[in-house]
VMD Tcl script that builds the backbone (N, CA, C; Angstrom):
set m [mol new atoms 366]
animate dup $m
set s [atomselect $m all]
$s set {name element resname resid chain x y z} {
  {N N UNK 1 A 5.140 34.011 29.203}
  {CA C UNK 1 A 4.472 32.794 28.776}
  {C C UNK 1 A 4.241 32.863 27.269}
  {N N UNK 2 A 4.536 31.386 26.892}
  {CA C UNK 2 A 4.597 31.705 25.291}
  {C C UNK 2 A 3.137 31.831 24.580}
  {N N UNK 3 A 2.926 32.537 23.581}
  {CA C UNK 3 A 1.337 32.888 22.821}
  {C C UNK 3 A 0.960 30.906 22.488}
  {N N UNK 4 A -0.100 30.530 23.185}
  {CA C UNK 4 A -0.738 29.642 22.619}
  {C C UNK 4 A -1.666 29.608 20.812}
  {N N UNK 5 A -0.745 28.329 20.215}
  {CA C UNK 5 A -1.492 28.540 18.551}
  {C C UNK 5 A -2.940 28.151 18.996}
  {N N UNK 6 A -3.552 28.582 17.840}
  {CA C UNK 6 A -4.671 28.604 17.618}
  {C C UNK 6 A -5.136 27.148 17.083}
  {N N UNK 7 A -6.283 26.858 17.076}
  {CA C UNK 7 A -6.864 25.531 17.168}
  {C C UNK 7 A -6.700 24.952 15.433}
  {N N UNK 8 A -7.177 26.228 14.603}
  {CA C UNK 8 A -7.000 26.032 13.323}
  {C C UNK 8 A -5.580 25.818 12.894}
  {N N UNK 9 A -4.972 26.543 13.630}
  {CA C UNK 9 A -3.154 25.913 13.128}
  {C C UNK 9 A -2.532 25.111 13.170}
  {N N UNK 10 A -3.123 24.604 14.628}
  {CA C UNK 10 A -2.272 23.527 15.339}
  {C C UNK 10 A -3.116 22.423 14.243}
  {N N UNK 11 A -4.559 22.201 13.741}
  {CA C UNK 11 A -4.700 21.660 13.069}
  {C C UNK 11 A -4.647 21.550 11.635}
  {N N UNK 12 A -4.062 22.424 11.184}
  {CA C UNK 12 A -3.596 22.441 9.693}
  {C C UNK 12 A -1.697 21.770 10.092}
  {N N UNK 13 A -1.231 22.099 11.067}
  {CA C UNK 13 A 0.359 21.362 11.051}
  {C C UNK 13 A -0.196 20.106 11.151}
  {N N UNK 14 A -1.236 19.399 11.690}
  {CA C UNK 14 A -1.398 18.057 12.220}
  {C C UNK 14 A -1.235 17.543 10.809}
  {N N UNK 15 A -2.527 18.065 9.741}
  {CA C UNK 15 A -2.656 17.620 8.445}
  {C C UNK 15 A -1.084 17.769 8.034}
  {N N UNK 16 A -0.689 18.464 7.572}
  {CA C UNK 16 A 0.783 18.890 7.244}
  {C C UNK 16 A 1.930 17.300 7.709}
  {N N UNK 17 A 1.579 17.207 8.893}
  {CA C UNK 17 A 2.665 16.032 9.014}
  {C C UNK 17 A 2.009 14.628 8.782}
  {N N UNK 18 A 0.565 14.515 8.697}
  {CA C UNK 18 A 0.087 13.245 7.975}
  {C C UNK 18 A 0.535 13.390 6.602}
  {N N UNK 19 A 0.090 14.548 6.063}
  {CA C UNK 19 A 0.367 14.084 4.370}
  {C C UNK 19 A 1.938 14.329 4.124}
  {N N UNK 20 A 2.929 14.616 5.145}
  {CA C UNK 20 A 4.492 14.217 4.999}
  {C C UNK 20 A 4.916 12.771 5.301}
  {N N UNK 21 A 3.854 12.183 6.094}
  {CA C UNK 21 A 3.725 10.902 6.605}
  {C C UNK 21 A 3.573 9.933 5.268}
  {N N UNK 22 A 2.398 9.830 4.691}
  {CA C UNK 22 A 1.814 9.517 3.297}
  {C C UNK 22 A 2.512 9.952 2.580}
  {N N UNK 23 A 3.191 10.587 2.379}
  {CA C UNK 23 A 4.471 10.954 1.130}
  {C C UNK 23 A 5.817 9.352 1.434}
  {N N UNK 24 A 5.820 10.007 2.739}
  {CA C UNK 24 A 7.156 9.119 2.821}
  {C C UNK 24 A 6.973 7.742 2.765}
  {N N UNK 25 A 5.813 6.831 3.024}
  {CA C UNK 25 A 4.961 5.699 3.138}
  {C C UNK 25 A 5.384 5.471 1.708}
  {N N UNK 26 A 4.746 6.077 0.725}
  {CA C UNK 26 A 4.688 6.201 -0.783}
  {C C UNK 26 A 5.995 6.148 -1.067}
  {N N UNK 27 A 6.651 7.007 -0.813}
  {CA C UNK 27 A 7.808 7.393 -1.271}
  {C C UNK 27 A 8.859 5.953 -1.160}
  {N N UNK 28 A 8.658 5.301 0.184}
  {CA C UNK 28 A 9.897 4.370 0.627}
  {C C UNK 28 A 9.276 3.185 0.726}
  {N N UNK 29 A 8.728 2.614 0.676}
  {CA C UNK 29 A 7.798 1.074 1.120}
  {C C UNK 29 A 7.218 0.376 -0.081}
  {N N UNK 30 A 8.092 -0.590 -0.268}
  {CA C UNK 30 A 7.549 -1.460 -1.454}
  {C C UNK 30 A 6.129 -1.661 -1.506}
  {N N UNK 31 A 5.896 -2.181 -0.625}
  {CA C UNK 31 A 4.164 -2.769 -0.378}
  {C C UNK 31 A 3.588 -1.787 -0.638}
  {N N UNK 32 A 3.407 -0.920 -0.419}
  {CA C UNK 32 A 2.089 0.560 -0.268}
  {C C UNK 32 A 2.698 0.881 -1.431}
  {N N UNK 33 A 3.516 0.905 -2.537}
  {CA C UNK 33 A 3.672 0.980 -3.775}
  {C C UNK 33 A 3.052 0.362 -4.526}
  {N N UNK 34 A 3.298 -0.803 -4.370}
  {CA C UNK 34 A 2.019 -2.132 -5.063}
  {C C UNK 34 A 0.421 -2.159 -4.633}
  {N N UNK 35 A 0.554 -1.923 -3.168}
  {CA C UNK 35 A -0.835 -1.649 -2.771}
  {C C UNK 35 A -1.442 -0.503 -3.797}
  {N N UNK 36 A -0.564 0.129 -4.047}
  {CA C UNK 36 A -1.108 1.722 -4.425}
  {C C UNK 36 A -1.409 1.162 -5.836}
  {N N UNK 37 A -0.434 0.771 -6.957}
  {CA C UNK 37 A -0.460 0.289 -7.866}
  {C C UNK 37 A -2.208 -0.630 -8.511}
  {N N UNK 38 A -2.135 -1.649 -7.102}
  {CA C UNK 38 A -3.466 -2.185 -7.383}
  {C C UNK 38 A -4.505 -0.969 -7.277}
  {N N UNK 39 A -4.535 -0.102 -6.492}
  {CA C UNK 39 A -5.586 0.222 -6.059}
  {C C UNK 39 A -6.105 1.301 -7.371}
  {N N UNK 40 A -4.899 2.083 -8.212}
  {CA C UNK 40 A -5.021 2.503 -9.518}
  {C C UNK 40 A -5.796 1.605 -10.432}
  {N N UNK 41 A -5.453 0.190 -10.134}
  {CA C UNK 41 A -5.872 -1.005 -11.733}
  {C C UNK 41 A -7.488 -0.996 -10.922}
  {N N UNK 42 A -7.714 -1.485 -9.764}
  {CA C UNK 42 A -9.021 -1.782 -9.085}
  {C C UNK 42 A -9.799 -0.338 -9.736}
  {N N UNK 43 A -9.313 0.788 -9.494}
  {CA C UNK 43 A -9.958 1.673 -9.693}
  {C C UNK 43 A -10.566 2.691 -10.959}
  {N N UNK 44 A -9.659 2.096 -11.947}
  {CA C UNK 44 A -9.810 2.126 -13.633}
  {C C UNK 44 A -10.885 0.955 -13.583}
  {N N UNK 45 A -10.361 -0.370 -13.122}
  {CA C UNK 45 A -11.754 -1.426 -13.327}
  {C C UNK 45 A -13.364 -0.722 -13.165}
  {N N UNK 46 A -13.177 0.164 -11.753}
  {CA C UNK 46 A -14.443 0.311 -11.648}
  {C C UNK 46 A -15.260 1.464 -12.485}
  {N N UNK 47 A -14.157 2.196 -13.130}
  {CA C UNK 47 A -15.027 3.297 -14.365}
  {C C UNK 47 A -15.312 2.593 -15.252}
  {N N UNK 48 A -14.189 1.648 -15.476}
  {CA C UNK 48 A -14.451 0.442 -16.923}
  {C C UNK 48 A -15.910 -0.434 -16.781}
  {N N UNK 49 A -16.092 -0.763 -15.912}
  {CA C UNK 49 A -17.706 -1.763 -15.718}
  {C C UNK 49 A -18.410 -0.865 -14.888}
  {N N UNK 50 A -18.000 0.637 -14.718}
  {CA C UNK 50 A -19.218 1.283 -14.328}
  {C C UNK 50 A -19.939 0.515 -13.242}
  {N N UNK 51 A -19.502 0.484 -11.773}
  {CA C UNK 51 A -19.528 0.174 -10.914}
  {C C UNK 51 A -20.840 0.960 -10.122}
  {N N UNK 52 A -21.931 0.473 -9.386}
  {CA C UNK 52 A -22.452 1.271 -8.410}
  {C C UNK 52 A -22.014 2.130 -7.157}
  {N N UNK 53 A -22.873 3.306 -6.612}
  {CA C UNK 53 A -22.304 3.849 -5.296}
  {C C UNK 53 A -21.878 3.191 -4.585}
  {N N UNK 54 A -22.534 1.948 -4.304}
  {CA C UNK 54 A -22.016 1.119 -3.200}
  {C C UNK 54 A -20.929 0.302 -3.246}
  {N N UNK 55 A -21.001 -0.303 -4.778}
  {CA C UNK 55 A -19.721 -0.556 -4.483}
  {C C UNK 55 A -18.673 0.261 -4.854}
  {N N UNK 56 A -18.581 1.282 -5.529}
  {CA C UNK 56 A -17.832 2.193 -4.938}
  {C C UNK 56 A -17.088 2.522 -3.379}
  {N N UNK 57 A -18.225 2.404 -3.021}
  {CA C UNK 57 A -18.039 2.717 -1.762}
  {C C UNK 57 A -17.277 1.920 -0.796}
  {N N UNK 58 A -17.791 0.279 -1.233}
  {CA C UNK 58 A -16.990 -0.766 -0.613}
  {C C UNK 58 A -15.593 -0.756 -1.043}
  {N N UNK 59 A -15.359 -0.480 -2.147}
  {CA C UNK 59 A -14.009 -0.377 -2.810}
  {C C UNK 59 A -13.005 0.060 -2.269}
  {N N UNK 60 A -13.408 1.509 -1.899}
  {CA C UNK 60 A -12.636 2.285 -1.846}
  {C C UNK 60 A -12.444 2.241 -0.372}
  {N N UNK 61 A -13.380 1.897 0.823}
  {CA C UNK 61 A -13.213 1.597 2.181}
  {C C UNK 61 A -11.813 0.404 2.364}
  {N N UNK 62 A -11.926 -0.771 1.642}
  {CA C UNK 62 A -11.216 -1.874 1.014}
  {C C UNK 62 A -9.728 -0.954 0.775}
  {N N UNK 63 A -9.861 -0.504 -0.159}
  {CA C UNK 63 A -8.334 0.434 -0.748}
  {C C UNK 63 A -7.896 0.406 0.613}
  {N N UNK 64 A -8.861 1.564 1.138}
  {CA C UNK 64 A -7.752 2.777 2.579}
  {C C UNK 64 A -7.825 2.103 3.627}
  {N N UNK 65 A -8.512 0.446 3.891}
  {CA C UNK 65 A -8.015 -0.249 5.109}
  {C C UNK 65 A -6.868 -1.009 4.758}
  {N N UNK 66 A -6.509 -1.645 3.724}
  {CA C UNK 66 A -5.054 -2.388 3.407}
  {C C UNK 66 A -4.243 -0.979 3.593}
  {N N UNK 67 A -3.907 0.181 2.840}
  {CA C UNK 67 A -3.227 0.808 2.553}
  {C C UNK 67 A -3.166 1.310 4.093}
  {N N UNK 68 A -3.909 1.869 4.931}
  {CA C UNK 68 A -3.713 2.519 6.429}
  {C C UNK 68 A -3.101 1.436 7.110}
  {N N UNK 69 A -3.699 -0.031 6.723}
  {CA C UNK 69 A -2.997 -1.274 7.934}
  {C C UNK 69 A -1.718 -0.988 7.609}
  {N N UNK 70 A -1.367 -1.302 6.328}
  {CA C UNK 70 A 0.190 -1.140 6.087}
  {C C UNK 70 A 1.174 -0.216 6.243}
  {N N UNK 71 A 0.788 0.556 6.692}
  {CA C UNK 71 A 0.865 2.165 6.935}
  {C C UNK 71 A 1.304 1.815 8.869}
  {N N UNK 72 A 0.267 1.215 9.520}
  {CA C UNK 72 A 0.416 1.099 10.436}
  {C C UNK 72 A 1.702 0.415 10.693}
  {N N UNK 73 A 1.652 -0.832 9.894}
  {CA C UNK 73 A 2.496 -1.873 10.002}
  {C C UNK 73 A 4.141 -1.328 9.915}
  {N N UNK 74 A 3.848 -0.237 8.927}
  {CA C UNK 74 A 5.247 -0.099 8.581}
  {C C UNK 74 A 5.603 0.662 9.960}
  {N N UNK 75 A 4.685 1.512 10.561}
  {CA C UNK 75 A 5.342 2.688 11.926}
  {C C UNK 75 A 5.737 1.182 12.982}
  {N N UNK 76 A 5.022 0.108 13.040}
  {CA C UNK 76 A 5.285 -0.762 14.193}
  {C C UNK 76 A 6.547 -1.536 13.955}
  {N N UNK 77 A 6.402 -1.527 12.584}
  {CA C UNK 77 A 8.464 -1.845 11.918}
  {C C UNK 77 A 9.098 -1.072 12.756}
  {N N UNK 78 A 9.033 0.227 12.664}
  {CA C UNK 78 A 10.210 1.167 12.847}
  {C C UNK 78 A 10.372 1.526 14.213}
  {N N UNK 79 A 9.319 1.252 14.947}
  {CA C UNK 79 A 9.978 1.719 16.110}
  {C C UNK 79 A 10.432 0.446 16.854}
  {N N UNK 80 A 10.177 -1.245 16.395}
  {CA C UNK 80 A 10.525 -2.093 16.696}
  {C C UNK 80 A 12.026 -2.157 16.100}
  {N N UNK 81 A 12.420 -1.404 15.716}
  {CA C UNK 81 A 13.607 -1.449 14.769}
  {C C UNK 81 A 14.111 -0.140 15.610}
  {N N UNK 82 A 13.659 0.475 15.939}
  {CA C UNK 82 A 14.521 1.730 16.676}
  {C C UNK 82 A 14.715 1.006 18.416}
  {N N UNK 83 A 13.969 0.422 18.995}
  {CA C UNK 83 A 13.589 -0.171 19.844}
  {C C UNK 83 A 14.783 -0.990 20.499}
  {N N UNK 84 A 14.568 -2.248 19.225}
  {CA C UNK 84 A 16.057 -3.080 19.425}
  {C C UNK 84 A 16.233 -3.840 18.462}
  {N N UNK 85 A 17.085 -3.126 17.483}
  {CA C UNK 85 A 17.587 -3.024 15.929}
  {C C UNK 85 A 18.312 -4.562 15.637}
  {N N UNK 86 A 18.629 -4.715 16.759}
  {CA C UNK 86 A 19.136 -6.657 16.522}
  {C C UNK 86 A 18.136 -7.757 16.779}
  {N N UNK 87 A 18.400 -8.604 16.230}
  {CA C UNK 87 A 17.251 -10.047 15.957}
  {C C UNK 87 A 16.822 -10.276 17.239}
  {N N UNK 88 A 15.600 -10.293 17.713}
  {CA C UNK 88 A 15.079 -10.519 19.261}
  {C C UNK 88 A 13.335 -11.286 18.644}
  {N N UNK 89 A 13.765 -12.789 19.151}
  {CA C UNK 89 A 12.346 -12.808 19.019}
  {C C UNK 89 A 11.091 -12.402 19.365}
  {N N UNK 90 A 10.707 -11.707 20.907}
  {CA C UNK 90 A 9.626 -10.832 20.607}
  {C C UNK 90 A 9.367 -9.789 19.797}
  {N N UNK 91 A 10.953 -9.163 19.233}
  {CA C UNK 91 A 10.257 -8.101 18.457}
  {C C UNK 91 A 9.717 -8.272 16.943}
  {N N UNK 92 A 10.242 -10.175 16.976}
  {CA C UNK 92 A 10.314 -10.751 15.613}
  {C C UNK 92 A 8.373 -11.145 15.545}
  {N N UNK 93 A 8.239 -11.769 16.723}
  {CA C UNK 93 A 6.430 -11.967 16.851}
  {C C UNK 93 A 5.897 -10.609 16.627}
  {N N UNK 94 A 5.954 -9.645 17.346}
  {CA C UNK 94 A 5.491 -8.320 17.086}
  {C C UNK 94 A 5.552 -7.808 15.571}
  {N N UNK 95 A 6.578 -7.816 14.588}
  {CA C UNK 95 A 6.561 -7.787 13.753}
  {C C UNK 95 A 5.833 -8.631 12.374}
  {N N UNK 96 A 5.149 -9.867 12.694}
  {CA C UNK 96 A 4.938 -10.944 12.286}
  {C C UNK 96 A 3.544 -11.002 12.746}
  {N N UNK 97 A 3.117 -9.979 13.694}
  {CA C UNK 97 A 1.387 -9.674 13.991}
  {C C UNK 97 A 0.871 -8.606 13.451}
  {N N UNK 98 A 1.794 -7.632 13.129}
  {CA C UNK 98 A 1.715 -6.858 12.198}
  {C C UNK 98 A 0.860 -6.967 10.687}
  {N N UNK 99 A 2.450 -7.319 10.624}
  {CA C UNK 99 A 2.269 -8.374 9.121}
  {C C UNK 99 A 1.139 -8.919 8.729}
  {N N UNK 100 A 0.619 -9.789 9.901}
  {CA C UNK 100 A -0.804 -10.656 9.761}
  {C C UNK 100 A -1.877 -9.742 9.600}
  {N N UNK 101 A -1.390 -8.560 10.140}
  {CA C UNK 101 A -2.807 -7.579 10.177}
  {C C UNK 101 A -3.262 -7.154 8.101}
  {N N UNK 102 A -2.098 -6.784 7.984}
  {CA C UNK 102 A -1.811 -6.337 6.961}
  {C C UNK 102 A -2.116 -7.340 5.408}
  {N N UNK 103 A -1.974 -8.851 5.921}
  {CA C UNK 103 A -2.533 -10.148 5.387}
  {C C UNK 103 A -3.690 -10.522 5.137}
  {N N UNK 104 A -4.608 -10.137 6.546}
  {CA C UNK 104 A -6.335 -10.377 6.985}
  {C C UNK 104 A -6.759 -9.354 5.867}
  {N N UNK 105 A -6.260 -8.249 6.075}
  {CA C UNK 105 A -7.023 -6.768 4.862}
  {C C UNK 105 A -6.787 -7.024 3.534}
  {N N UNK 106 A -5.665 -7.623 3.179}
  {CA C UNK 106 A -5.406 -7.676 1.810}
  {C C UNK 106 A -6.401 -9.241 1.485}
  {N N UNK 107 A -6.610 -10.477 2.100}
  {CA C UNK 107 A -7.220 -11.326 1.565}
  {C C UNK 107 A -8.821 -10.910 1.704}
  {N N UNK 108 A -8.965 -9.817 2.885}
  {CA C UNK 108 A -11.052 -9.868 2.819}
  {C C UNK 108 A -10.574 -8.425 1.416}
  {N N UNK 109 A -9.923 -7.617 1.560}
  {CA C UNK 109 A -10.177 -6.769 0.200}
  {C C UNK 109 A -10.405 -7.410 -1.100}
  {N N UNK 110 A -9.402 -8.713 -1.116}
  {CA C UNK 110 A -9.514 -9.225 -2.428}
  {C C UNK 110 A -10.888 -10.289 -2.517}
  {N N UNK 111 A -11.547 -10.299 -1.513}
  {CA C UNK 111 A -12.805 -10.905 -1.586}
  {C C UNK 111 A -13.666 -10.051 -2.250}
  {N N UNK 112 A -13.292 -8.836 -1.382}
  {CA C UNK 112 A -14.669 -7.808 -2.092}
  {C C UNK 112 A -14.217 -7.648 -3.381}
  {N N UNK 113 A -13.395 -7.713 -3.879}
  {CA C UNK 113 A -12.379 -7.414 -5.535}
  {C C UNK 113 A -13.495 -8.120 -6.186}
  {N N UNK 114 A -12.839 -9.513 -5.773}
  {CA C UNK 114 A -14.159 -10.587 -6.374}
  {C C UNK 114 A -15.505 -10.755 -6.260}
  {N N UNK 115 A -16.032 -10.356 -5.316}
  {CA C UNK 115 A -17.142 -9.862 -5.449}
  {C C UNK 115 A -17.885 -9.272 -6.368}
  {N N UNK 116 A -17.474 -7.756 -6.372}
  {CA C UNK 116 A -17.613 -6.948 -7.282}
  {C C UNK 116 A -17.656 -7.484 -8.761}
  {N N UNK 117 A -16.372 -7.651 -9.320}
  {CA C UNK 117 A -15.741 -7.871 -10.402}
  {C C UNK 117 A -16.386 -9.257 -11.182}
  {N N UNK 118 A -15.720 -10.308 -10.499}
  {CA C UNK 118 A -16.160 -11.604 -11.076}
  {C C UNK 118 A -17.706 -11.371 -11.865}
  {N N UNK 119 A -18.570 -11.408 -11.495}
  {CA C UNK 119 A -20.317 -11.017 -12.184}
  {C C UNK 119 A -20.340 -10.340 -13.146}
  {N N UNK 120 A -19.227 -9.286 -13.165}
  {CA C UNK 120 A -18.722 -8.386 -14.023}
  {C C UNK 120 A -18.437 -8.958 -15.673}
  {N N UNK 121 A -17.403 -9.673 -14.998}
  {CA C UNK 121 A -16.429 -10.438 -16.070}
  {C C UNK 121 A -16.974 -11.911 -16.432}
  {N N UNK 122 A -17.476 -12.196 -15.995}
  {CA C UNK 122 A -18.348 -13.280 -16.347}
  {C C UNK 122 A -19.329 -13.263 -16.865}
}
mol reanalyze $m
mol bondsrecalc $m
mol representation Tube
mol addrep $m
């Protein structure tokens, strides 16, 4: 019987293939490039006007729910695409609820943007 890993290993490979996960996200996906992009400018904004904890805090919750939805969105691409790689409209709705998910986060993030900011700049 084979030696069972240890709890700490098996959870350091787990980490190991998220942040190969997040590489490749980064690496290949327009959107989470730009997402990422904003989330650099959002995040210079907030040293620049010296932002509070909280909103700090909101900020950055904001960042890693667009960036994880899209993240999601992109794995529900791919296996809808491994699935059945030719034009099928359910996999076209499925793909297109996705999407929406990924839509809802980016318009309430850019609320809190404005939130924040606007009072700022005004």
């Amino acid at each position: 019987m084979p030696k069972k890993e240890s709890f700490i290993k098996n959870r350091l490979k787990s980490v190991g293939y998220a942040f190969k996960g997040a590489t490749l996200l980064l690496k290949s996906e327009a959107s989470i490039k730009i997402q990422f992009f904003i989330a650099l400018i959002v995040t210079a904004a907030g040293f620049y006007f010296n932002i509070s904890s909280t909103e700090w805090a909101i900020q950055l919750l904001a960042i890693g729910l667009v960036m994880s939805i899209e993240g999601i969105n992109t794995a529900i691409e791919e296996i809808a695409n491994f699935i059945h790689p030719d034009r099928h409209e359910k996999i076209g709705l499925i793909k297109d609820i996705a999407a929406g998910a990924v839509f809802i986060a980016g318009i309430f993030a850019s609320i809190v943007g404005f939130i924040i900011y606007l009072p700022k700049i005004f």
